[in-house]
N, C-alpha and C positions, 0 to 999 in steps of 0.2 A: 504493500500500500504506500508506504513511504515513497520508492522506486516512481508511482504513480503521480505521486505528490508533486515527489520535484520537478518530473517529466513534463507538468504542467505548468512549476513554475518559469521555468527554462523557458516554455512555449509565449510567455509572457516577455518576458526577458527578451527573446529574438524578436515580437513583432513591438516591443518599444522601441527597437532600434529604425527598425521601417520607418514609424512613425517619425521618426528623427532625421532619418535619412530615406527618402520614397525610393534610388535608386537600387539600393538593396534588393526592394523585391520585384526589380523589370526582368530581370534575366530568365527567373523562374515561369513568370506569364507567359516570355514570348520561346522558352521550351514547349511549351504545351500547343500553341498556335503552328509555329512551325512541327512539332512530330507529329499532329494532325494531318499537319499538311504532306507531309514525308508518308506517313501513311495510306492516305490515299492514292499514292502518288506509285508506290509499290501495290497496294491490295486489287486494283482494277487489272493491272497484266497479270498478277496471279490469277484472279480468279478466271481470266480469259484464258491463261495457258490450262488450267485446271480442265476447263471445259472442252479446251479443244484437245488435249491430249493424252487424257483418261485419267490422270493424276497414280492414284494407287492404282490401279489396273494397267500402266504403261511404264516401265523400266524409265526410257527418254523422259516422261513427266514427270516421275518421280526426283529425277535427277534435277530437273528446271525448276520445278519447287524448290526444292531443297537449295539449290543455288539463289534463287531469290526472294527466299525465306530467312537466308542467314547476310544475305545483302541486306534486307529489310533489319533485322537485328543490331547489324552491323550500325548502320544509319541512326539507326532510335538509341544508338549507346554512343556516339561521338555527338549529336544534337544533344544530347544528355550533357553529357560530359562537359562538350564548347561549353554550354550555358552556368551550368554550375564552377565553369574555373573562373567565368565571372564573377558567380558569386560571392566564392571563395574570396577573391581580391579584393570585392566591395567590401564585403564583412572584414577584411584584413585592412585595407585602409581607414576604416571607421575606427575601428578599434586604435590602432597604432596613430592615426593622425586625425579623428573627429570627422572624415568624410570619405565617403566612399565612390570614387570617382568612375563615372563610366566609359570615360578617354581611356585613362589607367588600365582599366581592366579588359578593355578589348584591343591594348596593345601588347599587355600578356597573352591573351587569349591566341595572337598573331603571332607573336614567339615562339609559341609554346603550342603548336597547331600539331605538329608531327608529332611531338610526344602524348598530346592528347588522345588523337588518333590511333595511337599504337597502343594506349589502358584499354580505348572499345575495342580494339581488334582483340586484346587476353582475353576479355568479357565475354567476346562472341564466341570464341574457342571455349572457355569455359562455360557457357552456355551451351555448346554443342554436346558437349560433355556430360552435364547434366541431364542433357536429355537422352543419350545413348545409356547414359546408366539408370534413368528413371523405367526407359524404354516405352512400351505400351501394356504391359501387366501392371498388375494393381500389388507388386508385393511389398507388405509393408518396408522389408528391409530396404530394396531400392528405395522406396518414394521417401525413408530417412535418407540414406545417403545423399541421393539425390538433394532435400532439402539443406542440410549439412556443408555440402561444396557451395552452395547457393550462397546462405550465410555466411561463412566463410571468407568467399572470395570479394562477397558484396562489402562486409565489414573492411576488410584488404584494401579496396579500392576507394573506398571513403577515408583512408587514410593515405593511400598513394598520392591521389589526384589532387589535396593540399600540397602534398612532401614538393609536388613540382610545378606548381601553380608559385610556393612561395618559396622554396629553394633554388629554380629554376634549374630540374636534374632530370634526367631521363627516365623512363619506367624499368631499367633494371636497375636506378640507384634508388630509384622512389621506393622499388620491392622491400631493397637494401634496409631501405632507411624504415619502412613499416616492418620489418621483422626483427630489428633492434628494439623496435618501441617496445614490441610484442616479448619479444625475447627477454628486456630487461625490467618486465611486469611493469613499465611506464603506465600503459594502460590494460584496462580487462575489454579485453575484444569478444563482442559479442552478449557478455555479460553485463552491463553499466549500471551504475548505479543510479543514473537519472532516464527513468523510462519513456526517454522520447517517442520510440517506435509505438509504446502500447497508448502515450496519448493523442497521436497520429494520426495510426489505427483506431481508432473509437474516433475522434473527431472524421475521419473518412467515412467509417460507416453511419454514423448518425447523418453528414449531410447528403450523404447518396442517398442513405433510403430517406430521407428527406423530402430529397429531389424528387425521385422516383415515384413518390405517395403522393406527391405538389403533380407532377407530370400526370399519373396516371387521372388523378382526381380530377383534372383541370380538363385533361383532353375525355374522357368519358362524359362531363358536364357537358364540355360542346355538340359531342355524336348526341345525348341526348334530347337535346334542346331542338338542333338542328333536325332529329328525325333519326331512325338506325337506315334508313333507304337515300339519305343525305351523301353523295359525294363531297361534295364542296365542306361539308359537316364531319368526315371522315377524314381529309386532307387536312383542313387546317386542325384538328382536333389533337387527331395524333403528331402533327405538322410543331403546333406549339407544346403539346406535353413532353415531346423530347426534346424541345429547346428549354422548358425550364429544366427537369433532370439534368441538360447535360450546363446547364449554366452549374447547379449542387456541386455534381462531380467535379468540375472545374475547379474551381472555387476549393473545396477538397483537395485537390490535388497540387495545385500551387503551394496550401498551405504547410503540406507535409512535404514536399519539397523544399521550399525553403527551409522551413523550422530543422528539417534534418539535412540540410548541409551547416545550417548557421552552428547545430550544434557538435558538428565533427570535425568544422573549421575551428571551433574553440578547444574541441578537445587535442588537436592537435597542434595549435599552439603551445597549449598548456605540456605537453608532453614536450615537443623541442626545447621549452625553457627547461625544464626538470633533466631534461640530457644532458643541456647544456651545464648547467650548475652540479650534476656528478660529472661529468668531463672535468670541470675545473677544481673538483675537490671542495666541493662550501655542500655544507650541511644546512645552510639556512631555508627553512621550507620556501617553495615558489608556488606564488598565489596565482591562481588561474583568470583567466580573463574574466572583464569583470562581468558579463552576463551569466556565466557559468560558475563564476564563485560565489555569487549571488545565491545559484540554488545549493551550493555544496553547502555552503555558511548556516543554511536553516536549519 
């Protein structure tokens, strides 16, 4: 419960910083606009090569999915990625200088493009991975392991994609540098004591189904009104119930995106300084940035 606690007061913590600074949270919105757009962009020649090729019933289909299914992946984890090493930098120059500049951060983001690119391509491999070991049975042992590498590698890369956003080092030093952190119980990976993920999760699922009860509600009131034999009643009905739903999910999802980089951007801060102060030999405890020692403090 504690774990909960803090996890919300953290959530507080990162969007007063927003408030303080709006450009914090651009990067995160226009993730979501653009992998929408990436999406569609892949899902339409799937689903035509799907059709015309037999998909599981053709060897050749099978292969052309697969190949642009894991381009499609590929894609939605470097749009991932770009975006969030902005945000990393916004939330690093806030912290370190009182603002979080958007020039700044998309001239790292320009530096730092090839090595960005190269954390989604691990991602995608380990992704592909995940799923050859989940496979398509239901056995509980894979669908843990399978979950496991997931976690894992995810926690991994939320500590990479700082190490090189703010060290400016490649993804075999970033590894380097996350498996010291790990290695020298700097931090507990996976395990943390401020439970961002589980107030994330609940705030995601309260506004989807939200959303989803606002949408259905809203569009079933129009087919009603309108008539059940209503086209124009059926179109717009359903037409606006999934634009309100998907405004919830939205909305939801920006906000666990941001809140969970603001809060892995601080925890690894807080870890570089702690490395650095055993590197030099001082015993003096080092305080954690101040959104994050805010929650440790209570």
């Amino acid at each position: 419960m504690q774990n909960f606690s803090r996890g919300w007061a953290f959530l507080k913590q990162a969007w007063q910083m927003v408030l303080a600074d709006k450009d914090l949270i651009k990067p995160s919105i226009i993730t979501l606009f653009v992998g929408f757009f990436i999406s569609i962009i892949f899902i339409i020649p799937m689903a035509a090569a799907g059709f015309l090729l037999g998909g599981d019933n053709n060897l050749i289909g099978q292969i052309v999915l697969f190949v642009m299914g894991t381009l499609l992946v590929f894609s939605q984890f470097s749009i991932t990625y770009l975006f969030s090493s902005m945000t990393i930098y916004l939330i690093y120059g806030y912290l370190s200088e009182g603002d979080g500049r958007m020039d700044k951060a998309w001239t790292i983001v320009k530096r730092d493009w090839l090595d960005i690119l190269s954390l989604a391509a691990a991602s995608t491999f380990v992704n592909i991975i995940k799923g050859a070991v989940k496979g398509k049975g239901k056995s509980g042992g894979r669908n843990f392991l399978a979950g496991l590498i997931d976690t894992v590698w995810t926690e991994a890369a939320f500590l990479i994609l700082p190490a090189m956003v703010i060290e400016d080092i490649n993804l075999k030093d970033g590894m380097k540098r996350a498996g010291n952190i790990v290695k020298n119980n700097l931090l507990l990976v996976g395990i943390s004591t401020v439970g961002v993920k589980a107030v994330t999760g609940l705030i995601g699922f309260l506004l989807g189904g939200t959303g989803i009860a606002l949408g259905f509600g809203i569009g079933l009131g129009i087919v009603s009104i309108a008539g059940p034999a209503s086209t124009i009643g059926w179109v717009s009905g359903v037409g606006l119930g999934v634009i309100v739903a998907s405004i919830f999910i939205m909305v939801a999802s920006v906000a666990a995106s941001y809140t969970s980089t603001a809060y892995h951007t601080c925890l690894y801060l807080w870890a570089r300084d702690v490395e650095k102060a055993q590197i030099s030999g001082s015993n003096a405890q080092v305080a954690a940035p101040a959104p994050l020692a805010a929650v440790l403090n209570q």
